[in-house]
C-alpha positions in Angstrom: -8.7 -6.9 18.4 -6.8 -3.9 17.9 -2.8 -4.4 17.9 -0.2 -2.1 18.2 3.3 -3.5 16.7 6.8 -1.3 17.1 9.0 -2.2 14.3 6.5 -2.6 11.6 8.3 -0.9 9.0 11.4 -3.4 9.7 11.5 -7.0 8.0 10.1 -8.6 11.1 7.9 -6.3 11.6 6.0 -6.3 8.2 5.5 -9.8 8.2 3.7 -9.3 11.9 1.6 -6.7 10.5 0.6 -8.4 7.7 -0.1 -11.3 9.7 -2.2 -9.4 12.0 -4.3 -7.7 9.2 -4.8 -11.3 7.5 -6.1 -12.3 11.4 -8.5 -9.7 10.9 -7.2 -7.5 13.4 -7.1 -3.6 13.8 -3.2 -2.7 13.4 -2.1 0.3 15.2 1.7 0.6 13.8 2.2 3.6 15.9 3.5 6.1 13.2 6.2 8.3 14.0 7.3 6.4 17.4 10.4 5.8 18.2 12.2 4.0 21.2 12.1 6.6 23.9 8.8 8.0 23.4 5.8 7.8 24.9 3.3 6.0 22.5 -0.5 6.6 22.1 -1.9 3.1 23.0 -5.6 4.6 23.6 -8.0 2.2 22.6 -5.6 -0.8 22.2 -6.1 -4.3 23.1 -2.7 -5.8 22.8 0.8 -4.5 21.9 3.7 -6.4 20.1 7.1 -4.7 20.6 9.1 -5.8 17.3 11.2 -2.4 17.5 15.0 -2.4 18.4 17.9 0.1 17.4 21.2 -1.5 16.3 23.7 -1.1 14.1 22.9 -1.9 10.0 22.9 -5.2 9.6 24.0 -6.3 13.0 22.6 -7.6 16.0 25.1 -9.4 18.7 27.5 -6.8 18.1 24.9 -4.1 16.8 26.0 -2.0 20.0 29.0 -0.6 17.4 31.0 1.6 19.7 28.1 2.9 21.7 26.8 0.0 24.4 25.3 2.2 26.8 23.5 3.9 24.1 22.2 0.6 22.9 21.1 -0.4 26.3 19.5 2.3 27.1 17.7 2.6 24.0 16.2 -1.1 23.6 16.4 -2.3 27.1 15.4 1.2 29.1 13.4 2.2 25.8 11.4 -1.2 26.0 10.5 -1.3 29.9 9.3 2.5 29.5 7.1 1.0 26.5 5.8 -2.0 28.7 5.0 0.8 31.7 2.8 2.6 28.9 1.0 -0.5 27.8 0.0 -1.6 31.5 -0.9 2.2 32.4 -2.9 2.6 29.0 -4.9 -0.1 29.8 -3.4 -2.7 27.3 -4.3 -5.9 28.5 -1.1 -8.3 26.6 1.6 -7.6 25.3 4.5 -9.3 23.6 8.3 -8.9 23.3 9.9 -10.1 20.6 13.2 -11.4 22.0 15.7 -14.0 20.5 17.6 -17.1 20.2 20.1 -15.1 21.6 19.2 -15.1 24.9 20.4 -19.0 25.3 24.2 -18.8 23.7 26.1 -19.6 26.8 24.6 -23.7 26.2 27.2 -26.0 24.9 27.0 -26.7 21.3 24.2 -29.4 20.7 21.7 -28.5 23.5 18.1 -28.9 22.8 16.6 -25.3 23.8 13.5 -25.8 25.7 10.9 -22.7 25.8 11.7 -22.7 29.6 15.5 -23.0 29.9 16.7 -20.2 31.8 18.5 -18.2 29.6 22.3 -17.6 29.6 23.4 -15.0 26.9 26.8 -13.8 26.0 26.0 -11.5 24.1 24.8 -7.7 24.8 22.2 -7.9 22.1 21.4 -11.4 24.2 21.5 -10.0 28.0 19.4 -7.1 26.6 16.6 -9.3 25.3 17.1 -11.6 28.3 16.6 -8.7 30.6 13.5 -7.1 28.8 12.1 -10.8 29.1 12.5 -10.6 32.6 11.3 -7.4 33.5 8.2 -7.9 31.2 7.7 -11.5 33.3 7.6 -9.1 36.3 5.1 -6.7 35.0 2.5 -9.2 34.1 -0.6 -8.9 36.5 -4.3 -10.1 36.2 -5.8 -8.1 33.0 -2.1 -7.5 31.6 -0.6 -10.8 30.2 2.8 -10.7 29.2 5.3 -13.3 27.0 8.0 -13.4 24.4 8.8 -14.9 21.2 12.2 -16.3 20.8 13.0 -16.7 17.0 15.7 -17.9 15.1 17.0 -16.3 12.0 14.4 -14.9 10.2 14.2 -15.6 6.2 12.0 -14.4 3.3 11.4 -11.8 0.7 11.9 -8.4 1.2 14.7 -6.0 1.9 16.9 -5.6 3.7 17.7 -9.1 2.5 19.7 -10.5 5.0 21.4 -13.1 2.4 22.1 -10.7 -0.5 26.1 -10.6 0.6 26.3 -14.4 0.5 24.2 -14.7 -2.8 26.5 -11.7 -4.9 29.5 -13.3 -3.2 28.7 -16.6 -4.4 27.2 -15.3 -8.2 30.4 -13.3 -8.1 32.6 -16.7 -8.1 33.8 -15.1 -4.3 34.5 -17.7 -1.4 31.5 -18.0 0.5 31.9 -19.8 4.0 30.1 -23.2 4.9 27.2 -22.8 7.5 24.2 -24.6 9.2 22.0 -22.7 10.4 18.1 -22.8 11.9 15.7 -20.1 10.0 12.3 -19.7 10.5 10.1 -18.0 7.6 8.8 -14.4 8.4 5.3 -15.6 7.5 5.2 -18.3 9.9 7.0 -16.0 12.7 4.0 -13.7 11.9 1.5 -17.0 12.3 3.6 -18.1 15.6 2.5 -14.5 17.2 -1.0 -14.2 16.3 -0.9 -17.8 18.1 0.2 -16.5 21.2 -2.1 -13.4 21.1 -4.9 -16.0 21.4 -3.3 -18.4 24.2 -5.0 -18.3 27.0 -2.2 -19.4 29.1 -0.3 -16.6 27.3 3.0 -15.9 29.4 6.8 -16.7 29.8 8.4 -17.4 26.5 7.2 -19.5 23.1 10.5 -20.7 20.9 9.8 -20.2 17.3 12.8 -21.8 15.0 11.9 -24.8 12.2 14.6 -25.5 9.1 17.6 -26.6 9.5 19.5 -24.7 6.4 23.0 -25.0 4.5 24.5 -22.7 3.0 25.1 -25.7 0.5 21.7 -26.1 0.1 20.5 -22.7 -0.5 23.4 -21.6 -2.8 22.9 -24.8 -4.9 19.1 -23.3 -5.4 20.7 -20.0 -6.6 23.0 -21.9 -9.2 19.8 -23.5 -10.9 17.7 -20.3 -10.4 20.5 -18.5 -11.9 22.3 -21.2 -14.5 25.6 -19.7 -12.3 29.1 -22.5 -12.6 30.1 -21.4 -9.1 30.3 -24.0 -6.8 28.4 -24.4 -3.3 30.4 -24.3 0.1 31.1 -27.9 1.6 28.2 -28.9 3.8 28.4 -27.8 8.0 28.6 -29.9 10.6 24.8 -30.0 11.8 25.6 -32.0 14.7 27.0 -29.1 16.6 23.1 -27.0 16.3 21.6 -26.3 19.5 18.0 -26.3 18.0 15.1 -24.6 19.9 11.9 -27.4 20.7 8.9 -25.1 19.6 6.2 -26.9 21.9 4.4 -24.0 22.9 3.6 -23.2 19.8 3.3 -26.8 18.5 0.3 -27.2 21.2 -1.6 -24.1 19.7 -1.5 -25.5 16.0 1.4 -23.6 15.1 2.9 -25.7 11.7 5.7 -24.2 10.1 6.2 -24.6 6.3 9.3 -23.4 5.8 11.0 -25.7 3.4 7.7 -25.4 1.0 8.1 -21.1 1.4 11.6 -21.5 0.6 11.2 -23.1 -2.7 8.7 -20.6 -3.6 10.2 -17.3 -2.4 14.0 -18.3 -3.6 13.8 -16.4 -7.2 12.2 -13.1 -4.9 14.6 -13.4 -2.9 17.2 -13.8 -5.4 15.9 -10.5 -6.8 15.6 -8.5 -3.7 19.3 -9.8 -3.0 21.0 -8.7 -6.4 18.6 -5.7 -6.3 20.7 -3.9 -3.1 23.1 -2.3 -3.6 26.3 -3.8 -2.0 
């Protein structure tokens, strides 16, 4: 199959491509495209959409001072892209969306792949929206879906916890938080698994640890031989976690606790090796 994937330069989007290549799939990662622009999808069998424009480091709130720049880039930008893929004679695509789209639930709701969303959030009524319209779009010989992940963790730059980790090496206060993180690797896996679905459509959830910042900082200190001490645990009880059925169904197995252990010294090095 050959794939085009938006965004592969980005974090995301280089753990995609490389788990597309490892599928043994053609990647297209459309060089030189940018939200906006037509793309050359000749000869493509599937497109995966990984690219959005935000703000450095931000994404609820990535807008900065300019939202109806930022809507018109990823959500405007993205249904143009969709248009292209249908016209080009793609026959799937798929949007990777976000957790984002369901932070209007209380505090402790389990996330089903198909809850309604209900963002709060620009960054989440933008991905809501593109879900939407791409739900619309879909038509025998064009399947569409989404992936909805949660944080995304592993090595590579820009590494998303290298403020946390100086902070903490630095004897800083660091706050205490529980959060859900999926590993880029088995986001990658989760979207070559819905490539091959052949009920592919609406939305897969992809989330699987459950990580505190006690936990991960107390790694660093016995990486690093560093005295600081971790944050107090968080309250886990108040997660919503997403249910990953979907995916669950296809085969889809996270290892994310097991890919943590072994990436935390590379991604202690990648953290301390930005500049801050």
């Amino acid at each position: 199959m050959k794939i085009a994937l938006t965004g592969a330069s980005g974090f995301v989007g280089r753990w995609i491509a490389r788990a597309a290549i490892d599928a043994g799939h053609e990647l297209d990662p459309l060089p030189g495209w940018r939200l906006g622009r037509t793309a050359d999808l000749s000869g493509c069998d599937a497109l995966i959409h990984a690219a959005f424009q935000h703000e450095p480091g931000r994404y609820r709130g990535g807008e900065g001072d300019d939202p109806d720049g930022f809507v018109r880039a990823n959500l405007s930008g993205s249904l143009d892209l969709f248009r292209n893929a249908r016209e080009a004679g793609v026959s799937q695509v798929l949007f990777l969306s976000s957790r984002a789209v369901f932070d209007g639930y209380p505090a402790g709701t389990a996330l089903a792949d198909d809850l309604p969303p209900d963002p709060t959030s620009l960054y989440g009524r933008v991905k809501a929206d593109a879900e939407m319209a791409l739900v619309d779009l879909a038509a025998p010989g064009f399947r569409t879906a989404s992936l909805r992940p949660t944080g995304v963790f592993g090595p590579g730059r820009p590494q998303k916890w290298s403020r946390l980790i100086r902070d903490f090496l630095a004897g800083r206060p660091v706050p205490s938080r529980v959060a859900t993180e999926v590993h880029g690797a088995d986001l990658g896996r989760a979207a070559m698994l819905a490539l091959s679905d052949p009920q592919m459509s609406g939305a897969y959830n992809v989330s699987d640890l459950i990580l505190d910042y006690h936990d991960l900082l107390s790694g660093v200190a016995v990486l690093t031989g560093s005295g600081s001490p971790p944050p107090p645990r968080a309250d886990a009880s108040l997660l919503s976690i997403l249910a990953c059925r979907r995916l669950e169904a296809l085969g889809w197995r996270p290892d994310g606790l097991a890919r943590l252990h072994a990436d935390l010294s590379e991604i202690l090095r990648d953290a301390m090796g930005e500049e801050s």
